[in-house]
N, CA, C, O and CB atoms as a CASP TS submission, in Angstrom:
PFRMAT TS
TARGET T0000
AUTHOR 0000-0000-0000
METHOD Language model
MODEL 1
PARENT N/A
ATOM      1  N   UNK     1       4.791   5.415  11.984  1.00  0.00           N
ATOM      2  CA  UNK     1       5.658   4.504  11.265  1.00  0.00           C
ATOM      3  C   UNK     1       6.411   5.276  10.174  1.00  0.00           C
ATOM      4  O   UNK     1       5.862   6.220   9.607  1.00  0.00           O
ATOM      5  CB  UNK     1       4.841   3.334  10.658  1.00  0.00           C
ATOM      6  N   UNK     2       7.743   4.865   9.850  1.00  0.00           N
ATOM      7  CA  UNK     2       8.325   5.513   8.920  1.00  0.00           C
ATOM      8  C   UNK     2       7.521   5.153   7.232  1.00  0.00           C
ATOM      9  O   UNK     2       6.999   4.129   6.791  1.00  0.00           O
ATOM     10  CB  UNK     2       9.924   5.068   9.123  1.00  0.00           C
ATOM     11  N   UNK     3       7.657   6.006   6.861  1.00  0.00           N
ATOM     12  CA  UNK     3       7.517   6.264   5.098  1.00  0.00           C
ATOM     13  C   UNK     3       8.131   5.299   4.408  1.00  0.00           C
ATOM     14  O   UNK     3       7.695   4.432   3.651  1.00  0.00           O
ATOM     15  CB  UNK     3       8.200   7.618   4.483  1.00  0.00           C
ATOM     16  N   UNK     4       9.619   5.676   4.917  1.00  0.00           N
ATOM     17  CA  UNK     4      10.159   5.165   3.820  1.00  0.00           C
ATOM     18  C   UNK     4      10.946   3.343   4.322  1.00  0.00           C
ATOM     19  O   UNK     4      11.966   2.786   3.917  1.00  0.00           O
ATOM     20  CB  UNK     4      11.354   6.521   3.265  1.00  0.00           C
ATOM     21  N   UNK     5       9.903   2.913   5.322  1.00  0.00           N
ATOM     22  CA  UNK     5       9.597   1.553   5.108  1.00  0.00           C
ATOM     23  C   UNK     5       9.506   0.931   4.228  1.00  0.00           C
ATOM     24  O   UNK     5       8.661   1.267   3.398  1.00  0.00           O
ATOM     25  CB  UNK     5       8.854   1.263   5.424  1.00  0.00           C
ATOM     26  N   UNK     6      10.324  -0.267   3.985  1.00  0.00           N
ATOM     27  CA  UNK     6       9.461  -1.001   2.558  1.00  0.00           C
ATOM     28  C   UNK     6       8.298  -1.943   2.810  1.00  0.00           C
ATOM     29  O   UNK     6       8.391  -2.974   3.476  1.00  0.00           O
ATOM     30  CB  UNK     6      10.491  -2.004   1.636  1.00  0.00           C
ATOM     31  N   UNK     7       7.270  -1.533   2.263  1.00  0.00           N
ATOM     32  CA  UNK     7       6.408  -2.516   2.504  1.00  0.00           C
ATOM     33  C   UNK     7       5.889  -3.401   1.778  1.00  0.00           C
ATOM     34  O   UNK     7       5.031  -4.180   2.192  1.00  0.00           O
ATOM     35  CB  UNK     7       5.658  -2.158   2.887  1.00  0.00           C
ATOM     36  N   UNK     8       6.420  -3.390   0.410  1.00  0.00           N
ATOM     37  CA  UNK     8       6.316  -4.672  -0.517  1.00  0.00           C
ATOM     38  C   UNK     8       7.798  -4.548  -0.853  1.00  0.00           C
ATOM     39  O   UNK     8       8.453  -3.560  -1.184  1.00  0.00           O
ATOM     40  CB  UNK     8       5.137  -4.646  -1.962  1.00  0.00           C
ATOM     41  N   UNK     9       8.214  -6.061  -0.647  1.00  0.00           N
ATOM     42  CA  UNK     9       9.884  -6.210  -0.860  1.00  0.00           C
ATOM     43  C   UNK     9       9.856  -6.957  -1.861  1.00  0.00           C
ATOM     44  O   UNK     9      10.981  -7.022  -2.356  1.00  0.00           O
ATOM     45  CB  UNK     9      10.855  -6.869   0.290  1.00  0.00           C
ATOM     46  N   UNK    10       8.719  -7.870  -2.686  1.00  0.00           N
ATOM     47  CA  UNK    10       9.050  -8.156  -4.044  1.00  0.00           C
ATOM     48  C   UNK    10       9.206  -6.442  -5.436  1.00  0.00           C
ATOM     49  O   UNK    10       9.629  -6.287  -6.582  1.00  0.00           O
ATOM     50  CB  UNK    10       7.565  -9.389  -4.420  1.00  0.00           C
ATOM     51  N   UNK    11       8.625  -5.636  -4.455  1.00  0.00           N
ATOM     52  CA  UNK    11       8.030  -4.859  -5.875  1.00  0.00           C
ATOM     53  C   UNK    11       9.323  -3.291  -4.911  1.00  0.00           C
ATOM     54  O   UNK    11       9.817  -2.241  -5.322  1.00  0.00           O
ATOM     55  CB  UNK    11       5.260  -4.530  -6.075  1.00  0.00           C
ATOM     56  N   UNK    12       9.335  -3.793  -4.006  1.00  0.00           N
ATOM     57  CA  UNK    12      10.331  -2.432  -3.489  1.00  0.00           C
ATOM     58  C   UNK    12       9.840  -1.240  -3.224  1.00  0.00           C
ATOM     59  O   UNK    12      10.402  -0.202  -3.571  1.00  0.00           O
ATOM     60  CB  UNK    12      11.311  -2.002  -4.419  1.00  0.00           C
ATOM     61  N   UNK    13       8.583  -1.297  -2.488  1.00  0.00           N
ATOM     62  CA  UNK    13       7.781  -0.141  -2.721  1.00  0.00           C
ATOM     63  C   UNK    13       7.351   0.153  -1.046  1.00  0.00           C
ATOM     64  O   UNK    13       6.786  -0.574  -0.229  1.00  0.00           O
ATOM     65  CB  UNK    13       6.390  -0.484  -3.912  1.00  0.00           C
ATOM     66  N   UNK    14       7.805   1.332  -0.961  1.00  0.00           N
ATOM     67  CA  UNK    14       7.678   1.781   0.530  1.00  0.00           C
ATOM     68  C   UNK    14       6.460   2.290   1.426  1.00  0.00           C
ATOM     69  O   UNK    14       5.662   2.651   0.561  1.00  0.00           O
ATOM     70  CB  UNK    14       8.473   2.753   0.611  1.00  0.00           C
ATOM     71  N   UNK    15       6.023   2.463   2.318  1.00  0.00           N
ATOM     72  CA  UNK    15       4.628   3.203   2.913  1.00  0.00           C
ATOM     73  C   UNK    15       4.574   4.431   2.185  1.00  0.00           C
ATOM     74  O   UNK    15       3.628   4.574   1.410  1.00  0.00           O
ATOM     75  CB  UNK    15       4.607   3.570   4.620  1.00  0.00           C
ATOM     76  N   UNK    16       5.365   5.282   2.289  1.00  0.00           N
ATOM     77  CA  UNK    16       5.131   6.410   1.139  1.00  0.00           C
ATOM     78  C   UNK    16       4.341   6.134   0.657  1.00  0.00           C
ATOM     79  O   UNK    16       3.182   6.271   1.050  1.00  0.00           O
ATOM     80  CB  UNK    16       5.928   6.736   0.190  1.00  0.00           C
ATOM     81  N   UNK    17       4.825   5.484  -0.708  1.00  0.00           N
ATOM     82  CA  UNK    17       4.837   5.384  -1.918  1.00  0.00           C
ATOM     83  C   UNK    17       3.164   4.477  -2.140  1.00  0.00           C
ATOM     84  O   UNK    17       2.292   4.499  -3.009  1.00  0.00           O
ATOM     85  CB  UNK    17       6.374   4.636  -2.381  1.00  0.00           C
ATOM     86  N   UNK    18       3.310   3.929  -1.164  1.00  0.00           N
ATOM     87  CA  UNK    18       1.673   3.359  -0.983  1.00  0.00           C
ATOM     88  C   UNK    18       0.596   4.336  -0.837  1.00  0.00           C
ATOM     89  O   UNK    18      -0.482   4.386  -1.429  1.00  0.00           O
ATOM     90  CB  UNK    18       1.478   2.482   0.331  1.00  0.00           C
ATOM     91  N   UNK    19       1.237   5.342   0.341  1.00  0.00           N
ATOM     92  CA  UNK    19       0.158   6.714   0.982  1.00  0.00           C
ATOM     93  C   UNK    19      -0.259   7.136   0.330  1.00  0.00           C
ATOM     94  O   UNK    19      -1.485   7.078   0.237  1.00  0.00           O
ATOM     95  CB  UNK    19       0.450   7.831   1.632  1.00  0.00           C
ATOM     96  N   UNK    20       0.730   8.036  -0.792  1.00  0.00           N
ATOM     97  CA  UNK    20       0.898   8.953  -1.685  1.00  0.00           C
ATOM     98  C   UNK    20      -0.063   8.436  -2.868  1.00  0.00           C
ATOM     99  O   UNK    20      -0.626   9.280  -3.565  1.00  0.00           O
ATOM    100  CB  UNK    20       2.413   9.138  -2.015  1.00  0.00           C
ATOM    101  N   UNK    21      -0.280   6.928  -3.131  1.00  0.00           N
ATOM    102  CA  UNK    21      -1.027   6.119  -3.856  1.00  0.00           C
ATOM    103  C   UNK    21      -2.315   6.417  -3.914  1.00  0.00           C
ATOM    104  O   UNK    21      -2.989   6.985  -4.774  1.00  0.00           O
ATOM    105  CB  UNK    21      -0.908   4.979  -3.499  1.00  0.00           C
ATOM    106  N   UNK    22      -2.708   5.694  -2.292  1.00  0.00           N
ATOM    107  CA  UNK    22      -4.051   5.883  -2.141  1.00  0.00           C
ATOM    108  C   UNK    22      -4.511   7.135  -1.992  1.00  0.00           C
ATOM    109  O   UNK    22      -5.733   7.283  -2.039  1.00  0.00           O
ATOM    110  CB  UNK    22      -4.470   5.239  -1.207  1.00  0.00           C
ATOM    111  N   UNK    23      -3.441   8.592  -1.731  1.00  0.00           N
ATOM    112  CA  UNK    23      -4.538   9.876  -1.473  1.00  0.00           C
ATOM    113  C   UNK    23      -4.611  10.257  -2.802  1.00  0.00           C
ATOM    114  O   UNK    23      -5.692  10.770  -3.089  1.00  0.00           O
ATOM    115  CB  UNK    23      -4.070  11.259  -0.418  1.00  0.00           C
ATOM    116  N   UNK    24      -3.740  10.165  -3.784  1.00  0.00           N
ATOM    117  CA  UNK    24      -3.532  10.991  -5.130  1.00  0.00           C
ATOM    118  C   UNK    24      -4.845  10.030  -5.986  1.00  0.00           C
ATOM    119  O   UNK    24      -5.162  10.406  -7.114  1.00  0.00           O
ATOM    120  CB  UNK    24      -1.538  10.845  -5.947  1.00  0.00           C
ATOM    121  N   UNK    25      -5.421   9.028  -5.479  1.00  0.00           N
ATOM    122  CA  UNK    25      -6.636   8.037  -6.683  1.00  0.00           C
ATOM    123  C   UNK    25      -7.665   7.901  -5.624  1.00  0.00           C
ATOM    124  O   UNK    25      -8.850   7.609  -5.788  1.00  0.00           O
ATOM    125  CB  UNK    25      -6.062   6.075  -7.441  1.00  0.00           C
ATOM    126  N   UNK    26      -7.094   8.134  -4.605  1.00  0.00           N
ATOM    127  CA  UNK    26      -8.561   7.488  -3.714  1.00  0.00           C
ATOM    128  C   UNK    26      -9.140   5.935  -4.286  1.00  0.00           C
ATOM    129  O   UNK    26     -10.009   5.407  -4.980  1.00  0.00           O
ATOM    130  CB  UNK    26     -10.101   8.750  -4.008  1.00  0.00           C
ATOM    131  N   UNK    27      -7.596   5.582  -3.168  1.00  0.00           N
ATOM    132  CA  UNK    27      -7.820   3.761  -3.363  1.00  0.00           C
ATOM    133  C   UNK    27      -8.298   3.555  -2.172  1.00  0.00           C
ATOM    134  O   UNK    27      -8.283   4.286  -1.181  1.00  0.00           O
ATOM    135  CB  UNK    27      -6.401   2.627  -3.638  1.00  0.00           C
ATOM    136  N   UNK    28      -8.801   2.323  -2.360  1.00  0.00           N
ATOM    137  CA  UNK    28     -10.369   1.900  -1.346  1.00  0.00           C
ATOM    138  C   UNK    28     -10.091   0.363  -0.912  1.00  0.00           C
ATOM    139  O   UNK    28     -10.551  -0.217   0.072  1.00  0.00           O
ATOM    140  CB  UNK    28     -12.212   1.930  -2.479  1.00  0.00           C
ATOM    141  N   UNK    29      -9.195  -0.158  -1.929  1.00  0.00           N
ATOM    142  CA  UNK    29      -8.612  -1.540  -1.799  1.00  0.00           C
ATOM    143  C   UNK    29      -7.708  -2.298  -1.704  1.00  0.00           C
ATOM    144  O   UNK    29      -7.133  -1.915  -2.723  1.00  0.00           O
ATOM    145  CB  UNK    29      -8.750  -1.951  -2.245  1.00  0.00           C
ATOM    146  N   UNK    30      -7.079  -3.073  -1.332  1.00  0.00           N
ATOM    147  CA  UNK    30      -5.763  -3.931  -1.687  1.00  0.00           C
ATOM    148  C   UNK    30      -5.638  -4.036  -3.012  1.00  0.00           C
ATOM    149  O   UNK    30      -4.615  -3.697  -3.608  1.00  0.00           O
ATOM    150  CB  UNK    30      -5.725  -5.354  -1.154  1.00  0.00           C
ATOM    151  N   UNK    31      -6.804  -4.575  -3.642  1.00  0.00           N
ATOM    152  CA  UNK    31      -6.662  -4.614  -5.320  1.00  0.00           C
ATOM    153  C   UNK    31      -6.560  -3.229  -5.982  1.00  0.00           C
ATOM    154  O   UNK    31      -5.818  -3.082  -6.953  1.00  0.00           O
ATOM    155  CB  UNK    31      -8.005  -5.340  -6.033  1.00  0.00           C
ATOM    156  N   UNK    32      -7.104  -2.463  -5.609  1.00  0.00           N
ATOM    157  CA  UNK    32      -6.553  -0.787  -6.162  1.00  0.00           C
ATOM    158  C   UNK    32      -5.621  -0.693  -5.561  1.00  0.00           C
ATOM    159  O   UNK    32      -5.756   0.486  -5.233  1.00  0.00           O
ATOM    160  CB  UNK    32      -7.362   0.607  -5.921  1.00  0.00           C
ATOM    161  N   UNK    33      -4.760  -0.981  -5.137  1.00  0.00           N
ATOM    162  CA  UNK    33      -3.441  -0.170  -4.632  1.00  0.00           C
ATOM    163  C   UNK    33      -2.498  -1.076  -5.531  1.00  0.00           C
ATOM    164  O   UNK    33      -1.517  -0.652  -6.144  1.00  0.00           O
ATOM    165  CB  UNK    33      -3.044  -0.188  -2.715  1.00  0.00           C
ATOM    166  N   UNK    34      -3.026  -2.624  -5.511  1.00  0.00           N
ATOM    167  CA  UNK    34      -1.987  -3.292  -6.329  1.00  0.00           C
ATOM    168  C   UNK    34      -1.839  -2.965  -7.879  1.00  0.00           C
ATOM    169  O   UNK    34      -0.786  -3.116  -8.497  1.00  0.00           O
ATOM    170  CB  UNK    34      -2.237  -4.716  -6.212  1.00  0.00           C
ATOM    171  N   UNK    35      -3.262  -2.404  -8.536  1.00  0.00           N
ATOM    172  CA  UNK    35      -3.385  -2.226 -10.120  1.00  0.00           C
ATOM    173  C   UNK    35      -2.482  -0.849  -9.897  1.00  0.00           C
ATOM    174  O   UNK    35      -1.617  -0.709 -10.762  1.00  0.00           O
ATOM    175  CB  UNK    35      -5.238  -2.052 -10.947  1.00  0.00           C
ATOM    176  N   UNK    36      -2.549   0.445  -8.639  1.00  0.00           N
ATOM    177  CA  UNK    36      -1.884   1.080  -8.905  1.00  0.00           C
ATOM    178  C   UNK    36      -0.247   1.543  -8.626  1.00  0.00           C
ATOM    179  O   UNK    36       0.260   2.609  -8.975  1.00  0.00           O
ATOM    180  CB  UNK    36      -2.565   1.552  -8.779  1.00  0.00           C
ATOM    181  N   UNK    37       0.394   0.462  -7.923  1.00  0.00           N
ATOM    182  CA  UNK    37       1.395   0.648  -7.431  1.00  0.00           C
ATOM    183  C   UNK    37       2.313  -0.968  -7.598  1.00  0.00           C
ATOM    184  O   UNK    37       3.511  -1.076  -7.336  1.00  0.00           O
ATOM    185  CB  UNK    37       1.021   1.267  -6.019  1.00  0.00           C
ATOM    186  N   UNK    38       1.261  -2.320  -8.175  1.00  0.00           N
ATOM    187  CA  UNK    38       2.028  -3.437  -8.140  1.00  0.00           C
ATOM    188  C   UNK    38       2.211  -3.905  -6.425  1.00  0.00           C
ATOM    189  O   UNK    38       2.926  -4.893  -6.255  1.00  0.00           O
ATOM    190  CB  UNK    38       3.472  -3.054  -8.956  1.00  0.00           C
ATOM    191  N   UNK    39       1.771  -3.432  -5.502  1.00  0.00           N
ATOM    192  CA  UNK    39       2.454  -3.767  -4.436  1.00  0.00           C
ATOM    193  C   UNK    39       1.447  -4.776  -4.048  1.00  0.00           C
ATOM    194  O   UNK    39       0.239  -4.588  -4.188  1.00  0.00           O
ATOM    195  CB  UNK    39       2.835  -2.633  -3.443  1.00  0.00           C
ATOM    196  N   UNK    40       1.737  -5.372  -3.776  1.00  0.00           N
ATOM    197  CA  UNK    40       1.177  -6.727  -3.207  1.00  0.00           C
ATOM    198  C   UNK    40       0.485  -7.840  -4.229  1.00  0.00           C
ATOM    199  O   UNK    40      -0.566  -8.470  -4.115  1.00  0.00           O
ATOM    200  CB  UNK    40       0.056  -6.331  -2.148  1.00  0.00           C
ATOM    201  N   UNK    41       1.446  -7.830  -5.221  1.00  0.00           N
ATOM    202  CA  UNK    41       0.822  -8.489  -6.588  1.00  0.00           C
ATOM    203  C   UNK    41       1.520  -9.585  -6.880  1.00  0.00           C
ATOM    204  O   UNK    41       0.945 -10.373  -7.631  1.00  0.00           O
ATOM    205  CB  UNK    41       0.852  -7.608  -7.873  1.00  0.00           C
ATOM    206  N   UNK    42       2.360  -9.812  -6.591  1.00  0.00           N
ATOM    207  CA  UNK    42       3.709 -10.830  -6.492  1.00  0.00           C
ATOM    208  C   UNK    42       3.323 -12.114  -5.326  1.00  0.00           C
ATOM    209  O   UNK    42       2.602 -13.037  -5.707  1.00  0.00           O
ATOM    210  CB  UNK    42       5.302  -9.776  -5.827  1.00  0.00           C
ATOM    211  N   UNK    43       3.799 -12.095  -4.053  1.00  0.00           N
ATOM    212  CA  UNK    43       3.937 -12.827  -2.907  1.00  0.00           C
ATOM    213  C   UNK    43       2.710 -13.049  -1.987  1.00  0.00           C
ATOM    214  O   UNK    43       2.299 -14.042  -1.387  1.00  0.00           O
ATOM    215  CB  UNK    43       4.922 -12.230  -2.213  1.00  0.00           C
ATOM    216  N   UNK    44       2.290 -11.820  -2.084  1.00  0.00           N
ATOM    217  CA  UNK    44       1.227 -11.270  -1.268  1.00  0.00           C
ATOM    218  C   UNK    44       1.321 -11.283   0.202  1.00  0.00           C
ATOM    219  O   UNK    44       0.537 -10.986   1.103  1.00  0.00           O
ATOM    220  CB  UNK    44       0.094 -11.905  -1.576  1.00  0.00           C
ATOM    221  N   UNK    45       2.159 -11.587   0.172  1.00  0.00           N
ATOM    222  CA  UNK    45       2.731 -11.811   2.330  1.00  0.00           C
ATOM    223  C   UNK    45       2.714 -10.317   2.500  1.00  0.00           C
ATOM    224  O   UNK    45       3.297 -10.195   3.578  1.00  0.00           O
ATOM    225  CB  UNK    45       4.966 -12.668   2.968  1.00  0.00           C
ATOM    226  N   UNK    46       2.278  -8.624   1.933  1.00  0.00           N
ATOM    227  CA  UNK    46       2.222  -7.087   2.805  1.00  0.00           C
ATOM    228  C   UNK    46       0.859  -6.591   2.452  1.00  0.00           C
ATOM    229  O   UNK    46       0.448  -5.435   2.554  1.00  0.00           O
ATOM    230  CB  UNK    46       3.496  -5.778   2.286  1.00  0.00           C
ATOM    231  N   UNK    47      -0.009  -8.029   1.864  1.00  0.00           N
ATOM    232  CA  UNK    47      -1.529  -7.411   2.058  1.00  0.00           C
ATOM    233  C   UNK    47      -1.826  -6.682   3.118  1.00  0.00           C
ATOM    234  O   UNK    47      -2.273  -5.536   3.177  1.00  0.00           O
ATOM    235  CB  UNK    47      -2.531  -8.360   2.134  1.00  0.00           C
ATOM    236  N   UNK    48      -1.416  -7.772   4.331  1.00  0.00           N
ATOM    237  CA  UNK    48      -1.820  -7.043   5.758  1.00  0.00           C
ATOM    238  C   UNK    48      -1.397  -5.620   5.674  1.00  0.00           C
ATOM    239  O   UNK    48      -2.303  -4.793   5.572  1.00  0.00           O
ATOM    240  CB  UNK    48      -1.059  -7.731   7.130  1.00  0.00           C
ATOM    241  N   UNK    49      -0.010  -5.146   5.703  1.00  0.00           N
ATOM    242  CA  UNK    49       0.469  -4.268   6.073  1.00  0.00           C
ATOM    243  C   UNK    49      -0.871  -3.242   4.915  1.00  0.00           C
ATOM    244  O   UNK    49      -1.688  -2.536   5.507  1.00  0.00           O
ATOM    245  CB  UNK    49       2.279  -4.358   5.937  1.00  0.00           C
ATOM    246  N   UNK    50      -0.895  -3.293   3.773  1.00  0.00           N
ATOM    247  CA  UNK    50      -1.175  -2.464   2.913  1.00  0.00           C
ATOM    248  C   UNK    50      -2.859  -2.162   3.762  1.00  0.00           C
ATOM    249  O   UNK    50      -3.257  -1.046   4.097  1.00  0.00           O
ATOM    250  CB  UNK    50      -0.985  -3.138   1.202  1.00  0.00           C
ATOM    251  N   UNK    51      -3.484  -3.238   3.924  1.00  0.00           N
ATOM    252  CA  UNK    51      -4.861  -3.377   4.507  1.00  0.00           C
ATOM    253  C   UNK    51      -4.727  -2.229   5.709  1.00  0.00           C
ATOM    254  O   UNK    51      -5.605  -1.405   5.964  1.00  0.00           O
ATOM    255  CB  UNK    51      -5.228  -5.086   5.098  1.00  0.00           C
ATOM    256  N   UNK    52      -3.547  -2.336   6.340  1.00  0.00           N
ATOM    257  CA  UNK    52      -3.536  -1.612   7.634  1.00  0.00           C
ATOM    258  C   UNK    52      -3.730  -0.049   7.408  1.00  0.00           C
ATOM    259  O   UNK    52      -4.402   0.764   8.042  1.00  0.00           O
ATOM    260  CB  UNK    52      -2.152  -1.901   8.400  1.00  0.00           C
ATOM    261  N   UNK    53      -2.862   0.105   6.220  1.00  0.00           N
ATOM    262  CA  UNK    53      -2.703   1.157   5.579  1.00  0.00           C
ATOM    263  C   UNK    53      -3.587   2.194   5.086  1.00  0.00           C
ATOM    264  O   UNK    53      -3.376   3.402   4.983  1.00  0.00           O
ATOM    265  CB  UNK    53      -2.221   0.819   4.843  1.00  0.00           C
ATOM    266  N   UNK    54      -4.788   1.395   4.752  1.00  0.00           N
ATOM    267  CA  UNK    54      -5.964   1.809   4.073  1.00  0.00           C
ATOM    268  C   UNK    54      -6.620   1.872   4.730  1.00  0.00           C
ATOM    269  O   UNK    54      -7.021   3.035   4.684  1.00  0.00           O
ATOM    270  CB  UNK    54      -6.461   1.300   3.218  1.00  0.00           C
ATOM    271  N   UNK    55      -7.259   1.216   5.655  1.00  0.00           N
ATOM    272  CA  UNK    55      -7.562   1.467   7.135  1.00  0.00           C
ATOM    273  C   UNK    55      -7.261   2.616   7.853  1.00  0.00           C
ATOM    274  O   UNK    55      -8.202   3.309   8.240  1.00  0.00           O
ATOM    275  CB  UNK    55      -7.010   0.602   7.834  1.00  0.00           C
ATOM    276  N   UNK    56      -6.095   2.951   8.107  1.00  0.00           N
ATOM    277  CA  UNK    56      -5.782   3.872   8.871  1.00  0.00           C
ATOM    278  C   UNK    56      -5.776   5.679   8.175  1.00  0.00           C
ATOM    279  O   UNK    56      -5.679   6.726   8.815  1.00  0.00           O
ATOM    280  CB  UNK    56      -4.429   3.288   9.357  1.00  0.00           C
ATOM    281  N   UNK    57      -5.894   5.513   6.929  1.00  0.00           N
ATOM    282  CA  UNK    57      -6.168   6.466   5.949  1.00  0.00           C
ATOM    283  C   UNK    57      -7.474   6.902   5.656  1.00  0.00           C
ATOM    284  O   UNK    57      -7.946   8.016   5.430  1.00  0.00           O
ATOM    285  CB  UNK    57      -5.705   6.072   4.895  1.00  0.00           C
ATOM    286  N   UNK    58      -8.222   5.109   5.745  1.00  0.00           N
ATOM    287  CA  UNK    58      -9.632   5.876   5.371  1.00  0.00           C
ATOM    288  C   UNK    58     -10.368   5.989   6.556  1.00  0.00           C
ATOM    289  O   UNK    58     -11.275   6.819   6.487  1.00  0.00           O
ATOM    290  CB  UNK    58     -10.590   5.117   4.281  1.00  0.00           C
ATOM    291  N   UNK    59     -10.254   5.428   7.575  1.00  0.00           N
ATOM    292  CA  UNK    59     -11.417   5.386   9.026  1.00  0.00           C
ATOM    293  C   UNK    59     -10.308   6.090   9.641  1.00  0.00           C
ATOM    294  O   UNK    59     -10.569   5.770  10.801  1.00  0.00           O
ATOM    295  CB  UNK    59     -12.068   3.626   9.967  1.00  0.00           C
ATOM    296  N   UNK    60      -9.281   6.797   9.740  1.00  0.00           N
ATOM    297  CA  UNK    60      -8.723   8.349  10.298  1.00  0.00           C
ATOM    298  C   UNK    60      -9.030   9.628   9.960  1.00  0.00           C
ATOM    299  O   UNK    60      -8.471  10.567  10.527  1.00  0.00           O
ATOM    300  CB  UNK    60      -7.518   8.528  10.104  1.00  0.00           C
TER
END
């Protein structure tokens, strides 16, 4: 999938910017990614996506 997807469109914040999130803190959660990036703190309709995200980062 591309990077520079947006994957929270209230907060404008792309898969990057999520990735780069969770490897640089070693986030473990939807709620750590949101305290550190805001993304999914607003609407919450790219939990999934973010969930997928973390998933595929941490059980890869």
């Amino acid at each position: 999938m591309d990077n520079n997807k947006t994957i929270c469109n209230c907060m404008d914040i792309t898969r990057g910017e999520i990735i780069d999130a969770i490897k640089a803190k070693n986030l473990k959660t939807i709620d750590d990614v949101g305290e550190a990036t805001e993304a999914g703190t607003v609407c919450g309709s790219c939990q999934d996506d973010i969930q997928e995200i973390l998933d595929e980062l941490n059980l890869g």
